[in-house]
The first five atom37 places (N, CA, C, CB, O) and aatype in JSON, in Angstrom:
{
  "aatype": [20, 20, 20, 20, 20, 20, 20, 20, 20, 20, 20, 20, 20, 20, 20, 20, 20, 20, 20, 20, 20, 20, 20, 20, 20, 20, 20, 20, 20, 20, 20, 20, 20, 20, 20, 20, 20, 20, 20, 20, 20, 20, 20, 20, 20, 20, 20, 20, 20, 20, 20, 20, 20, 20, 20, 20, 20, 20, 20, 20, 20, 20, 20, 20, 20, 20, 20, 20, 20, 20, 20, 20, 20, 20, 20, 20, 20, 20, 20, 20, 20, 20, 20, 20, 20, 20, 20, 20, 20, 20, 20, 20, 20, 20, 20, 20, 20, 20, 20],
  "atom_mask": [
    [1, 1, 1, 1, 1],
    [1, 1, 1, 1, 1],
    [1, 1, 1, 1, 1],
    [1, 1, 1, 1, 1],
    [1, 1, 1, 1, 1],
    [1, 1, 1, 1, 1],
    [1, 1, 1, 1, 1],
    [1, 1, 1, 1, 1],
    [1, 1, 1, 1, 1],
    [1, 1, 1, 1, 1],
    [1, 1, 1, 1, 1],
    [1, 1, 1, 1, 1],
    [1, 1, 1, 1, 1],
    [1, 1, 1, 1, 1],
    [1, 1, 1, 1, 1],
    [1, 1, 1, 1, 1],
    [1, 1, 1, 1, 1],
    [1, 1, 1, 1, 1],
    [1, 1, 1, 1, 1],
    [1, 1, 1, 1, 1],
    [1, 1, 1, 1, 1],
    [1, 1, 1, 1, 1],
    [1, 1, 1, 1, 1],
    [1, 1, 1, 1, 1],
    [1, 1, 1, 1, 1],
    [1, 1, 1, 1, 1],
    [1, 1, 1, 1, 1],
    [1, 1, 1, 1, 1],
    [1, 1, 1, 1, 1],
    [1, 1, 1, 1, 1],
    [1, 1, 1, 1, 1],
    [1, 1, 1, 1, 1],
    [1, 1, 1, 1, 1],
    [1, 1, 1, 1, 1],
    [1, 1, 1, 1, 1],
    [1, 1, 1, 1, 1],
    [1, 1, 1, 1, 1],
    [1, 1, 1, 1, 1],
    [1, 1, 1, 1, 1],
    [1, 1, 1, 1, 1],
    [1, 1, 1, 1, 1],
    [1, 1, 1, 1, 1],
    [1, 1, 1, 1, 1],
    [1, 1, 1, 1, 1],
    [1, 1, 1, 1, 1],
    [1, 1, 1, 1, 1],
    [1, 1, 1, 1, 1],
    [1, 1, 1, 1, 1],
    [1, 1, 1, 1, 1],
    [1, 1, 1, 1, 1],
    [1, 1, 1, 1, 1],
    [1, 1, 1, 1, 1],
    [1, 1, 1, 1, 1],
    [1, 1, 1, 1, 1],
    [1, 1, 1, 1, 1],
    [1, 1, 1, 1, 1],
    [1, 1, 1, 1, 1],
    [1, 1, 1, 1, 1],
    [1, 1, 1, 1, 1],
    [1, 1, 1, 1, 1],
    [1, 1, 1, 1, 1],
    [1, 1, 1, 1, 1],
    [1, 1, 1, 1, 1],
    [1, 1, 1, 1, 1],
    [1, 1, 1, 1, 1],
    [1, 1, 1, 1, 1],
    [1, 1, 1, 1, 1],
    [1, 1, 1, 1, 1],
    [1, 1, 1, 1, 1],
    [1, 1, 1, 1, 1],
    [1, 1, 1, 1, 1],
    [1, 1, 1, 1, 1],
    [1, 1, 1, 1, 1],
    [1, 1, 1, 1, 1],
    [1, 1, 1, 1, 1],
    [1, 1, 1, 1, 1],
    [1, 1, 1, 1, 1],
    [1, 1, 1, 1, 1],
    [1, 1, 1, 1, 1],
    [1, 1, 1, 1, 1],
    [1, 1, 1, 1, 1],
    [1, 1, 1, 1, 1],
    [1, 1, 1, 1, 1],
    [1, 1, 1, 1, 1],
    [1, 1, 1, 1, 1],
    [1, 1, 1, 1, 1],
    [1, 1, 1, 1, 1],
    [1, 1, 1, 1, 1],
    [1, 1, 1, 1, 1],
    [1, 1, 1, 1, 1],
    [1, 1, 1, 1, 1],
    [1, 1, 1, 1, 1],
    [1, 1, 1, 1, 1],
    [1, 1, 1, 1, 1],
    [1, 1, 1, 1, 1],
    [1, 1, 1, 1, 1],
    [1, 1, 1, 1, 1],
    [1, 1, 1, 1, 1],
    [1, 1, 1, 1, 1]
  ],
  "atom_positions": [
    [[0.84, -1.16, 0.0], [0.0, 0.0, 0.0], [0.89, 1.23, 0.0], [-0.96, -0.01, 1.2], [1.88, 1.15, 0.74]],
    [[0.76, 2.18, -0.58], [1.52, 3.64, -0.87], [0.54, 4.73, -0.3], [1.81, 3.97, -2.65], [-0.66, 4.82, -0.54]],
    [[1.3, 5.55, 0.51], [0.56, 6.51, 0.88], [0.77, 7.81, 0.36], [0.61, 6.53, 2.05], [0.45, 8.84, 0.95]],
    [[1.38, 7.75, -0.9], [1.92, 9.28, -1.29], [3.24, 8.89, -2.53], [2.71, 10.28, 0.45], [3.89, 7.85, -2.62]],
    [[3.29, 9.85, -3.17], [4.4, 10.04, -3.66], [5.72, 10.11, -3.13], [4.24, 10.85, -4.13], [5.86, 10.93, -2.22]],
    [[6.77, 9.42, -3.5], [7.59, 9.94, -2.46], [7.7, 9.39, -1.44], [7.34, 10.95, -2.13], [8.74, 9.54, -0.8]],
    [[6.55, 8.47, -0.91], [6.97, 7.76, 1.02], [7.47, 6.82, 0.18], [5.52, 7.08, 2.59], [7.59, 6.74, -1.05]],
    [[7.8, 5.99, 1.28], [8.17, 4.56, 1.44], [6.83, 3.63, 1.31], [8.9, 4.34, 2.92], [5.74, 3.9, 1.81]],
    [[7.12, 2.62, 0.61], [5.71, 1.35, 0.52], [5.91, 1.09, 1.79], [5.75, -0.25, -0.57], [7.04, 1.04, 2.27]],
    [[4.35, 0.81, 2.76], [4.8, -0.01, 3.78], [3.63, -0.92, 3.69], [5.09, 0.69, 5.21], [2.53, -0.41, 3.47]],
    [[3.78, -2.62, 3.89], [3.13, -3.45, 3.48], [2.43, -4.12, 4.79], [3.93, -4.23, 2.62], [3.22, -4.71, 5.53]],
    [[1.26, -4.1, 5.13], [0.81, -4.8, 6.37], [0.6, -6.36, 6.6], [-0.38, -4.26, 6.62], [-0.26, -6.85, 5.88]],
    [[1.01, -6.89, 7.15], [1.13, -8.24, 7.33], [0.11, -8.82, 8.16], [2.34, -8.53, 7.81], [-0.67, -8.14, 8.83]],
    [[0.14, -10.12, 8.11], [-0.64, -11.17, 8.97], [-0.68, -10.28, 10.52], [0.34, -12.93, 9.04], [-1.51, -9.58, 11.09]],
    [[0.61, -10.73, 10.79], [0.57, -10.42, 12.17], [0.48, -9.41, 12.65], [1.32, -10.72, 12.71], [0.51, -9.24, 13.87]],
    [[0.28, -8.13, 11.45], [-0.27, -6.83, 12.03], [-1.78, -6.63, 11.75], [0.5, -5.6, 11.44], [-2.32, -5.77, 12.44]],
    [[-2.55, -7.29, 10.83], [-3.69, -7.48, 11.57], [-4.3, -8.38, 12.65], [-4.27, -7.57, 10.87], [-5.49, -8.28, 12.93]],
    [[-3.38, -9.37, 13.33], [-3.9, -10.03, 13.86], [-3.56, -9.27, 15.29], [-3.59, -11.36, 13.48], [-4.45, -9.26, 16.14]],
    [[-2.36, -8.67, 15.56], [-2.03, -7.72, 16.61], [-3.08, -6.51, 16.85], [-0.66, -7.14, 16.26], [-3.1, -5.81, 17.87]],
    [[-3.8, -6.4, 15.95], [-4.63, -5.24, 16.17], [-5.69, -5.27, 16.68], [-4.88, -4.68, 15.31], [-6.23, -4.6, 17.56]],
    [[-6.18, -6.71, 15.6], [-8.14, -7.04, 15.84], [-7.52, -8.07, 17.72], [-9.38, -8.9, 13.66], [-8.28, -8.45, 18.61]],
    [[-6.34, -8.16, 17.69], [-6.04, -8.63, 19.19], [-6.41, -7.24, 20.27], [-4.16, -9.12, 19.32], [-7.1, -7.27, 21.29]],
    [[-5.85, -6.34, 19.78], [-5.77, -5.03, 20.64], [-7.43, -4.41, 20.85], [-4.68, -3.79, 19.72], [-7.87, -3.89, 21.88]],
    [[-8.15, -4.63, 19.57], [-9.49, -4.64, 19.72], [-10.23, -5.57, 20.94], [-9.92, -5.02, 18.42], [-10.87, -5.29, 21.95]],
    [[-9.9, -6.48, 20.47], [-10.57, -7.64, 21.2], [-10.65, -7.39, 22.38], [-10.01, -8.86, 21.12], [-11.71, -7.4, 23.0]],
    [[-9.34, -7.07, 22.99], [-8.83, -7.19, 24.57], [-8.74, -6.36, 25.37], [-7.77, -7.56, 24.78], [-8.7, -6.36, 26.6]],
    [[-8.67, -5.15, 24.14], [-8.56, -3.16, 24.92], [-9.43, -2.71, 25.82], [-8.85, -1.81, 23.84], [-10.64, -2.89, 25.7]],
    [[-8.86, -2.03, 26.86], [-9.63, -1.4, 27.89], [-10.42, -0.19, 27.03], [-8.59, -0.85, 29.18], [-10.12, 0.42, 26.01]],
    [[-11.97, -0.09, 28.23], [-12.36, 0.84, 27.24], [-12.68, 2.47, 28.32], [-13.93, 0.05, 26.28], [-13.55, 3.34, 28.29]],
    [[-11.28, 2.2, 29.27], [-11.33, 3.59, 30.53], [-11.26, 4.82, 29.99], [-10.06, 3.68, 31.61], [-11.57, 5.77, 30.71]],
    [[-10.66, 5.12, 28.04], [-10.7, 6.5, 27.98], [-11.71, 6.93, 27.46], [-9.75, 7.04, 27.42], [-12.2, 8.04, 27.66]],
    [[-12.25, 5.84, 26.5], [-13.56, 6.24, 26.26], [-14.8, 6.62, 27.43], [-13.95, 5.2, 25.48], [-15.74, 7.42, 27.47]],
    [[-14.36, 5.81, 28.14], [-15.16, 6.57, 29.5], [-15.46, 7.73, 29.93], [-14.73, 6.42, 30.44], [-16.56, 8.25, 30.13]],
    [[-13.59, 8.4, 30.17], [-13.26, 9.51, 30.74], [-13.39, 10.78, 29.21], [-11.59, 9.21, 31.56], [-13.19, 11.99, 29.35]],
    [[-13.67, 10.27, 28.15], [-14.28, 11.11, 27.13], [-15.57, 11.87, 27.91], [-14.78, 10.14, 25.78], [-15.49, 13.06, 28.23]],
    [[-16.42, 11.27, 28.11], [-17.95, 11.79, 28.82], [-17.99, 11.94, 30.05], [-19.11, 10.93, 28.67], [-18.88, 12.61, 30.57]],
    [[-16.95, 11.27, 30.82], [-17.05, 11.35, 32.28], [-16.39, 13.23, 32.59], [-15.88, 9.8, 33.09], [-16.96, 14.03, 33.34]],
    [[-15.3, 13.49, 31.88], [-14.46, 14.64, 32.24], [-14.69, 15.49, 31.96], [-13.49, 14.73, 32.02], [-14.79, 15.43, 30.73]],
    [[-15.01, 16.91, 32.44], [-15.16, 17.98, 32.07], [-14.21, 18.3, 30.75], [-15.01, 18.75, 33.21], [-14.66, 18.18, 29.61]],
    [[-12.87, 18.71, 31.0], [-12.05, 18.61, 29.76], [-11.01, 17.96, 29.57], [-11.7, 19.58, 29.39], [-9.86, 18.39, 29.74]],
    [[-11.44, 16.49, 29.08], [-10.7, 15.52, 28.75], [-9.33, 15.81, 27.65], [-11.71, 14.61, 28.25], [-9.41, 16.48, 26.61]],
    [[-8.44, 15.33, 28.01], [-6.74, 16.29, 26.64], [-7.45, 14.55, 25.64], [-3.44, 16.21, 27.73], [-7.63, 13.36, 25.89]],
    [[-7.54, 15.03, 25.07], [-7.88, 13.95, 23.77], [-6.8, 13.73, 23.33], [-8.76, 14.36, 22.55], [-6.75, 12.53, 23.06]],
    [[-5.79, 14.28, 23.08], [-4.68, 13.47, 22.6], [-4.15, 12.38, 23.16], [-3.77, 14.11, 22.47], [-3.43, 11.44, 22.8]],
    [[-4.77, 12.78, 24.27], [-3.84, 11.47, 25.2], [-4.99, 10.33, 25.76], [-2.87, 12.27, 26.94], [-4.61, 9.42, 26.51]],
    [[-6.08, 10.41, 25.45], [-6.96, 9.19, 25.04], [-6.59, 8.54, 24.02], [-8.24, 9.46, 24.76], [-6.07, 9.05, 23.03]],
    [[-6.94, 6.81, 24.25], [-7.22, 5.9, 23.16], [-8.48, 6.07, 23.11], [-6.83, 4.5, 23.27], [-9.08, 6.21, 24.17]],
    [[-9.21, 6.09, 21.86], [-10.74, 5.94, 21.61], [-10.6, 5.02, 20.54], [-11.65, 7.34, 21.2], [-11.45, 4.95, 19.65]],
    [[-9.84, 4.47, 20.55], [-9.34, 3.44, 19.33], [-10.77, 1.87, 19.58], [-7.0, 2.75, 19.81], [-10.83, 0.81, 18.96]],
    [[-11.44, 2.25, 20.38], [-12.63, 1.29, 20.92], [-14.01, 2.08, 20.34], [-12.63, 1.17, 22.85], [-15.13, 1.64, 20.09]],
    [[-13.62, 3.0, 20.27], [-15.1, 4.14, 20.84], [-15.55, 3.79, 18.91], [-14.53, 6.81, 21.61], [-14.89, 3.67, 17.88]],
    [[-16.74, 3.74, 19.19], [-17.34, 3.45, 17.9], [-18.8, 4.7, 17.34], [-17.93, 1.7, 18.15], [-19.31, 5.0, 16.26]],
    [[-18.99, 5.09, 18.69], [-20.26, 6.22, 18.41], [-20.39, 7.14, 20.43], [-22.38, 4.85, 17.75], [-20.32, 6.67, 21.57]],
    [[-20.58, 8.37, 19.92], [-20.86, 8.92, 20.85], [-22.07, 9.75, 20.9], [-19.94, 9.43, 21.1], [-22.04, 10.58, 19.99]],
    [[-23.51, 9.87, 21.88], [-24.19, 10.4, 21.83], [-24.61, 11.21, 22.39], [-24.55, 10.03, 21.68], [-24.85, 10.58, 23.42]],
    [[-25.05, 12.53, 22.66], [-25.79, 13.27, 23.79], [-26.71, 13.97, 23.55], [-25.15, 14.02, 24.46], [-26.72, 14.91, 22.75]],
    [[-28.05, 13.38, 24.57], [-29.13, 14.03, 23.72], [-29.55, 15.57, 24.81], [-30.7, 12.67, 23.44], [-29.03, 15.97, 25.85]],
    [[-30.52, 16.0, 24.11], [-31.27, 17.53, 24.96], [-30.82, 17.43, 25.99], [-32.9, 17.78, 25.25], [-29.94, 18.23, 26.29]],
    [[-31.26, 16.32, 27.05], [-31.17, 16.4, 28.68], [-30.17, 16.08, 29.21], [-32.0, 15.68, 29.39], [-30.1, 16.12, 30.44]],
    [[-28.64, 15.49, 28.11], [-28.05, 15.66, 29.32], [-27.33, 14.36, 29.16], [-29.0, 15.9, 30.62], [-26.13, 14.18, 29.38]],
    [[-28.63, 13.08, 28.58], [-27.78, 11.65, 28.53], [-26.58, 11.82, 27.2], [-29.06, 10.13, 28.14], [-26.37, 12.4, 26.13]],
    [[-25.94, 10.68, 28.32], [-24.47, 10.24, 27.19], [-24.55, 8.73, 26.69], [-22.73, 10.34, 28.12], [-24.95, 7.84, 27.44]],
    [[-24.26, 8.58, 25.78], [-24.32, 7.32, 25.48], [-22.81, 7.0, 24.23], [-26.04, 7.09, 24.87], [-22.34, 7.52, 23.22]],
    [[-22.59, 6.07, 24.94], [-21.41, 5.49, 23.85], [-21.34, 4.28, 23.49], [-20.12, 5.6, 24.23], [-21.52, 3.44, 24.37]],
    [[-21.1, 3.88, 22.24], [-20.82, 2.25, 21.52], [-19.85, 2.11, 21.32], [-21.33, 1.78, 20.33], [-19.22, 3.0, 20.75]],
    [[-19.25, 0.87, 21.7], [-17.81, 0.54, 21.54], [-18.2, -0.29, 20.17], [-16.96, -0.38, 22.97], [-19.31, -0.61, 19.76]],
    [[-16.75, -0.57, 19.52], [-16.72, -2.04, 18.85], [-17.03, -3.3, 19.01], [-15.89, -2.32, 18.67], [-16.75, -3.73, 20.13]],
    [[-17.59, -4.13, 18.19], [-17.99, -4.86, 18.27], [-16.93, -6.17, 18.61], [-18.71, -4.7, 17.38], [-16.56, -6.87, 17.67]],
    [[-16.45, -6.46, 20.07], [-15.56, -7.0, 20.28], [-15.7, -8.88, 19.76], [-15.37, -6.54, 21.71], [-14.81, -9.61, 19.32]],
    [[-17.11, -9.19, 20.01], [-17.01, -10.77, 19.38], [-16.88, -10.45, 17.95], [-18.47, -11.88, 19.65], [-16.5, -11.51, 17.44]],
    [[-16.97, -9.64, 17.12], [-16.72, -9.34, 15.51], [-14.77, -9.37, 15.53], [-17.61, -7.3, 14.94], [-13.88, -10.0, 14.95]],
    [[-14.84, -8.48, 16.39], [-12.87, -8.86, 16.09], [-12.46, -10.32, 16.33], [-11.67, -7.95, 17.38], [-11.69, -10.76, 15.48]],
    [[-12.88, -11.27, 17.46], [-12.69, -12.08, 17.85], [-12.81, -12.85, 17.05], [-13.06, -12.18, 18.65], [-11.83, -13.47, 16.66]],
    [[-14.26, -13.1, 16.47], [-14.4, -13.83, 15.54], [-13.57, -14.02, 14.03], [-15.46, -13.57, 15.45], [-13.66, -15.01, 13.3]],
    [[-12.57, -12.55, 13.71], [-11.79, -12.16, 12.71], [-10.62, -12.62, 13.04], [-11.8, -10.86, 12.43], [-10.07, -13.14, 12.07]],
    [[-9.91, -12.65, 14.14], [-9.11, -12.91, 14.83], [-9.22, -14.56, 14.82], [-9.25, -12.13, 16.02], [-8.34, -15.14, 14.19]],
    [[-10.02, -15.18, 15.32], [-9.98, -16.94, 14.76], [-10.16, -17.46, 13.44], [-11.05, -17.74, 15.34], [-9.96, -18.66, 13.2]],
    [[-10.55, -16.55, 12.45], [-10.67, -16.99, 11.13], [-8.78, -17.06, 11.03], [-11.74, -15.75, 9.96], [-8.19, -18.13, 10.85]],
    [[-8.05, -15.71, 11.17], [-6.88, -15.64, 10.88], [-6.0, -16.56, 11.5], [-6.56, -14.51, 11.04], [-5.07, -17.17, 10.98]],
    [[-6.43, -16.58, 12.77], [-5.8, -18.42, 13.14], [-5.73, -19.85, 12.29], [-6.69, -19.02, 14.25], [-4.89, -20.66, 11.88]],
    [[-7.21, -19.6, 12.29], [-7.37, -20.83, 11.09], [-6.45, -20.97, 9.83], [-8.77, -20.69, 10.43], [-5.82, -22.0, 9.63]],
    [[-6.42, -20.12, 9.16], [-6.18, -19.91, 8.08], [-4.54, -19.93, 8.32], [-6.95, -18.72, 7.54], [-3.93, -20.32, 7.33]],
    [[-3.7, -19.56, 9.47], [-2.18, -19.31, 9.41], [-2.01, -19.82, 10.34], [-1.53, -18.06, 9.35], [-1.74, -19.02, 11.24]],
    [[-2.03, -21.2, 10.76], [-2.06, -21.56, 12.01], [-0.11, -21.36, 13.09], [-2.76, -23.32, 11.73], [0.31, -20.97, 14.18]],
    [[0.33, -21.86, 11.97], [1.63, -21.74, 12.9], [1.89, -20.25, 13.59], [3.01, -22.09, 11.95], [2.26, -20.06, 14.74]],
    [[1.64, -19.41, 12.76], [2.15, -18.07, 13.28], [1.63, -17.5, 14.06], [2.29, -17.22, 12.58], [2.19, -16.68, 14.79]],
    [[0.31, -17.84, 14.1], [-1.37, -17.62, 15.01], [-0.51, -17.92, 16.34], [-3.14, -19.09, 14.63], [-0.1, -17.01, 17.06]],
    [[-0.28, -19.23, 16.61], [0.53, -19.62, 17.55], [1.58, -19.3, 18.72], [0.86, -20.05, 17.06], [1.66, -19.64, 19.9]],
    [[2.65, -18.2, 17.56], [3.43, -17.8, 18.14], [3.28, -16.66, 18.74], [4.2, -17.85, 17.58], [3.92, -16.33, 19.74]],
    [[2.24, -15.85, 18.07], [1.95, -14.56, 18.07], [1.15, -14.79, 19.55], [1.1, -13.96, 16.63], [1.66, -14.13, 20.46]],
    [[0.4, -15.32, 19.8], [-0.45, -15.51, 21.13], [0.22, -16.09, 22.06], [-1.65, -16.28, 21.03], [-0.39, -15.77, 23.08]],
    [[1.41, -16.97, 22.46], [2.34, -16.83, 23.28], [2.66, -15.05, 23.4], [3.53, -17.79, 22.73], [2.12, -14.46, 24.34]],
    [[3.17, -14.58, 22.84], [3.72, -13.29, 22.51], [2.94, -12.6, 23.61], [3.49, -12.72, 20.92], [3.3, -11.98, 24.61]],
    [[1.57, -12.95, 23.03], [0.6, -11.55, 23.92], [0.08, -12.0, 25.35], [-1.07, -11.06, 22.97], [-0.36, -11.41, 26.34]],
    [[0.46, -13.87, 24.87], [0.11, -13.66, 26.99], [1.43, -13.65, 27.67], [-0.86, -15.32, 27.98], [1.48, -13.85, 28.88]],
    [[2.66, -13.4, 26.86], [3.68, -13.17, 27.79], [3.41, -11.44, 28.05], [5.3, -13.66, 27.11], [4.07, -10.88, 28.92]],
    [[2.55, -10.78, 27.36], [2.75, -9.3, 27.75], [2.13, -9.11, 28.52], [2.56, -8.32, 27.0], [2.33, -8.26, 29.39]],
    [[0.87, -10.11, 28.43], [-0.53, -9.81, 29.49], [0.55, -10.03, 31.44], [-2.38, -11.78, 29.05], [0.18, -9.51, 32.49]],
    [[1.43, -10.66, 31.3], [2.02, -11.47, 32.61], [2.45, -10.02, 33.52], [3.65, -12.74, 32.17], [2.96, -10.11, 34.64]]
  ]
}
């Protein structure tokens, strides 16, 4: 994939979608919280990388939708299936980070 004239190609791999729809799957969803909870939240320094819809109506309610975490999950075991050895290694990987 090329993003411009001039960059560098950078090509996304297996294990960077599978690292991601992982990061989906498993991500805390405390800043999206502190989005609606905080008077003035520094947004830069939130992940909303979860946050899928935010609402507020006349009175006051907030409402937020995250991602659809069994949809990653479920994307996330197809890609197992399909690459099994590397599936493998990669999930050692992430419960040695979870430790």
């Amino acid at each position: 994939m090329k993003k411009g004239k001039g960059k560098q190609e950078k090509s996304i791999s297996r294990q960077d979608v599978a690292r991601r729809l992982a990061e989906l799957a498993y991500g805390r969803a405390n800043d999206c919280v502190r989005l609606v909870l905080e008077e003035q939240p520094e947004l830069d320094a939130l992940d909303l990388s979860l946050l899928s819809e935010v609402r507020r109506n006349d009175k006051g309610t907030v409402e937020i939708r995250l991602i659809d975490r069994l949809q990653a999950l479920e994307q996330l075991a197809a890609l197992a299936e399909a690459d099994n050895s590397g599936m493998e290694a990669f999930l050692r990987v992430m419960e040695g980070a979870e430790a």
